[in-house]
N, C-alpha and C positions, 0 to 999 in steps of 0.2 A: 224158524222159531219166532213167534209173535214176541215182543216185549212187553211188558204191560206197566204202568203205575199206577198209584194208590193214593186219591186227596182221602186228606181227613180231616178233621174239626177236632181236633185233640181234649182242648175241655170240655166237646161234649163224646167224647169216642165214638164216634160214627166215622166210619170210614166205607170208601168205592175202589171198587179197583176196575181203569178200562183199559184198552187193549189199543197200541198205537195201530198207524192207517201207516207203514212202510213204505204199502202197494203205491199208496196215493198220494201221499206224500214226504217220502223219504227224507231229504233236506230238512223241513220244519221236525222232523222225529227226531233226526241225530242230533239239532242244535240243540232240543229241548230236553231230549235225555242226556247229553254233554253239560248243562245246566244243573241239573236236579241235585241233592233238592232247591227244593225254594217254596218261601213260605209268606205271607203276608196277610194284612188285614183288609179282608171282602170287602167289597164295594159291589150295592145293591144295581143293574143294569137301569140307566135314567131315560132312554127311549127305546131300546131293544126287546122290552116285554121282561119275560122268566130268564134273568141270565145275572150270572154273578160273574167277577172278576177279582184279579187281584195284578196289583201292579209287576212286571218282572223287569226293568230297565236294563237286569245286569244280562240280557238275551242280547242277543247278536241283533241287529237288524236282518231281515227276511224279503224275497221277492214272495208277491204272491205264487201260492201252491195250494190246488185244492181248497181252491176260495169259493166258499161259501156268501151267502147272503139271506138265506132262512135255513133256519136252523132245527132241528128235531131235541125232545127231552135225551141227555144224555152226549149230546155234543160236546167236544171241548175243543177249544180253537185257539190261534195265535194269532193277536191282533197287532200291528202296528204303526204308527204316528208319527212322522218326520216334524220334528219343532217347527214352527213357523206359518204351517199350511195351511190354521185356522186360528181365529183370536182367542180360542177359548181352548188353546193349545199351542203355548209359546213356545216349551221344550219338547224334546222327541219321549213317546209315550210307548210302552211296548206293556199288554195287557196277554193275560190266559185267561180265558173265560168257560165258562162251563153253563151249559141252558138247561135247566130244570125241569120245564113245563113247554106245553103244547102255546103253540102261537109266537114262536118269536120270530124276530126281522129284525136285523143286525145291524146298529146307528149306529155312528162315531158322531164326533163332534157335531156340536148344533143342529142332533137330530136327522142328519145327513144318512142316508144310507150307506153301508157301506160291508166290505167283505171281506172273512178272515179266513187263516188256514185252521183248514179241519182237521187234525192229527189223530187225533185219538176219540175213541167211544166209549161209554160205560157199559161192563157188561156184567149180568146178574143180577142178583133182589140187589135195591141201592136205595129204596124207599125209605129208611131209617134218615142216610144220606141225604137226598135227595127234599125232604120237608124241614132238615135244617137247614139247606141253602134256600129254600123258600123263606123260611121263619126272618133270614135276614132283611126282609122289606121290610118289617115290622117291627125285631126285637132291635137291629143295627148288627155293626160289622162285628165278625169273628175272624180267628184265625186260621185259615186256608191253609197246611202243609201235602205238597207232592213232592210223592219221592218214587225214586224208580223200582222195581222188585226184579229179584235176582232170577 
């Protein structure tokens, strides 16, 4: 049985629901469905192209699994930051991001390439969805809530 979860945008009610990657990477699925919910305020992706994120620090640290480095609309992935390893990241960072639109390539710090795990994908109409995570380049952050569905 797939598991799936559900981001939404609460003040604006749009919501997605996508289907975790088990096959591909189990590890990053149980720690993040052991997590859930979790909620926070989007931050617009600053070299990655269409990609939003939201901080999750209270995640476990993660080895890579089903690391990616380009990314498709509808991706969501688990990214994270050991404090120290760049200047423009003193403490350890652990992000969930989700890519919107066609073209992205996946920066961390200082513009650096770099590669997250891919756990889960968006499945179904999510257009609704999908042009308010866009809307955040432009209007600023919203509130990001995922939660797991039964």
């Amino acid at each position: 049985m797939t598991r799936r979860i559900q981001l939404s945008f609460p003040e604006m009610n749009v919501s997605c629901q996508a289907a975790l990657l088990h096959d591909r990477a189990p590890r990053t699925c149980a720690a993040v469905w052991n997590s859930l919910p979790v909620e926070g305020k989007t931050v617009h992706g600053r070299w990655s192209g269409p990609e939003i994120f939201i901080c999750a620090e209270e995640f476990e640290d993660l080895e890579q699994e089903n690391g990616i480095h380009k990314a498709v609309p509808g991706d969501i992935c688990y990214w994270m930051c050991p404090g120290g390893k760049y200047a423009s990241v003193p403490e350890r960072a652990v992000e969930v991001l989700l890519v919107y639109d066609t073209g992205a390539a996946l920066c961390g710090p200082e513009g650096l390439p770099t590669f997250a795990n891919l756990f889960a994908q968006v499945e179904g109409d999510w257009e609704p969805f999908r042009l308010a995570a866009r809307a955040t380049r432009t209007v600023g952050a919203r509130v990001l809530r995922i939660d797991a569905l039964a």
